[in-house]
C-alpha positions as CSV (number, residue, x, y, z in Angstrom):
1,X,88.7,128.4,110.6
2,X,89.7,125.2,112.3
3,X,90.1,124.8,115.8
4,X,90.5,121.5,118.2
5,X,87.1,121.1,118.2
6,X,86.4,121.3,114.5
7,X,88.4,118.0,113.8
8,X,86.4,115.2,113.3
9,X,86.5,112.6,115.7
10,X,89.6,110.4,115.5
11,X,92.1,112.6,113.3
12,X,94.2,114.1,116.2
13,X,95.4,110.4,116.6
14,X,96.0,110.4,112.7
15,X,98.1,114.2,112.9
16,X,100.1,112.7,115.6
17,X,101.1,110.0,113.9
18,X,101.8,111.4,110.7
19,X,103.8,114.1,112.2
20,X,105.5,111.9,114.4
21,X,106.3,109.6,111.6
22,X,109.7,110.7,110.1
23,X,111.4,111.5,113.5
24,X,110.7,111.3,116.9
25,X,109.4,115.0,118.3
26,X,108.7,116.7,122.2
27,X,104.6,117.6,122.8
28,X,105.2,121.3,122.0
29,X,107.0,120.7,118.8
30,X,104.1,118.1,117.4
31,X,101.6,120.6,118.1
32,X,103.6,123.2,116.2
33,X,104.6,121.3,113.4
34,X,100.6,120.2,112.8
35,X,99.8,124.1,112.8
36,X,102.4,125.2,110.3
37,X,101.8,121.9,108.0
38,X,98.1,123.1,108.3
39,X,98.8,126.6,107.2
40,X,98.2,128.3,110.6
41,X,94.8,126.5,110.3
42,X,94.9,123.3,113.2
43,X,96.0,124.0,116.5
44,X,96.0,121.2,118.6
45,X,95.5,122.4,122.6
46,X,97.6,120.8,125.0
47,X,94.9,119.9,127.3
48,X,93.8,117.6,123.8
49,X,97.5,116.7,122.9
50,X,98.8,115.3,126.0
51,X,96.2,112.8,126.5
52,X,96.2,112.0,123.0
53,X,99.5,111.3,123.1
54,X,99.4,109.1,126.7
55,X,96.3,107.4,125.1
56,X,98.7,106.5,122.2
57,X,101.4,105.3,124.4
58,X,99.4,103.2,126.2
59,X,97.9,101.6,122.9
60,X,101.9,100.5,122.2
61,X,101.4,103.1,119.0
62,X,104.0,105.3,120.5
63,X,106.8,105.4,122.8
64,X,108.5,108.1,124.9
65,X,111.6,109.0,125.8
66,X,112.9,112.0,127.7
67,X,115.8,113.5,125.9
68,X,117.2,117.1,125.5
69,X,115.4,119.5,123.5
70,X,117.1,121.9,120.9
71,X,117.1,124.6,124.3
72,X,118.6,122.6,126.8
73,X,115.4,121.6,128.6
74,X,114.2,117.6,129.2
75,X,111.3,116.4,127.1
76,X,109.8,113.4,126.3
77,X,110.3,112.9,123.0
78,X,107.3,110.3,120.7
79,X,108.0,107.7,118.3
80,X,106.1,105.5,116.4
81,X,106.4,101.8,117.1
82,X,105.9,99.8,114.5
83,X,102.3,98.8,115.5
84,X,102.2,102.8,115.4
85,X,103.0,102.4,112.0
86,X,100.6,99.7,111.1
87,X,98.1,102.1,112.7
88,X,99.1,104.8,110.9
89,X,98.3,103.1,107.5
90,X,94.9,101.9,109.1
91,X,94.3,105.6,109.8
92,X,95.1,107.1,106.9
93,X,92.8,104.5,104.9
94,X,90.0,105.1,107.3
95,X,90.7,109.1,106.7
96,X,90.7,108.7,103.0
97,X,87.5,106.5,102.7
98,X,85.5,109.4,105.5
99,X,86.9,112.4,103.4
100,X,85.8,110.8,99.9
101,X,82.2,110.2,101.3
102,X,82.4,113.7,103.0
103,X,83.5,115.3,99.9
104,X,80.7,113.6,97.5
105,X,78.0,115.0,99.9
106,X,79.7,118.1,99.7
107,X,79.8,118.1,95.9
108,X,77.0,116.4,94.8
109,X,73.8,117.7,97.4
């Protein structure tokens, strides 16, 4: 089963902003949503998240903003900028093109 340190190096940043993609989330929900997307089978760690996420901000992929949460509690809440998005497409190439070649090893040895 999958665990932080099965992912291959470089696709937390991809999860993050995928996930964060459609609306802007708190640290604890991102990590939540990647799990249930995944089936129950990636759980991202805080203690890999949060700098994840501060590495992100501080490439101008992301931005933060503390808000309210659904309970009443602050958050920073993470959106994509749109060099985030451009990222994000650069990511999800690179992913595609590292999964084919995994795959045909896979398959084919």
């Amino acid at each position: 089963m999958g665990k932080p340190s099965d992912l291959v190096q470089g696709t937390l940043d991809l999860l993050i902003l995928k996930t964060i993609a459609l609306e802007p989330m708190h640290g604890w929900a991102i990590a939540k949503r990647i799990q249930q997307i995944s089936n129950e089978v990636l759980q991202v760690q805080q203690g890999s998240l949060y700098p994840a996420l501060h590495r992100l901000e501080q490439q101008a992929w992301i931005r933060a903003k503390w808000s309210e949460t659904e309970t009443g509690r602050q958050a920073k809440f993470y959106s994509l900028t749109a060099a985030g998005r451009t990222q994000l497409e650069r990511e999800k190439e690179s992913w595609n093109r590292l999964s084919s070649a995994i795959n045909l090893v896979v398959e084919n040895v």
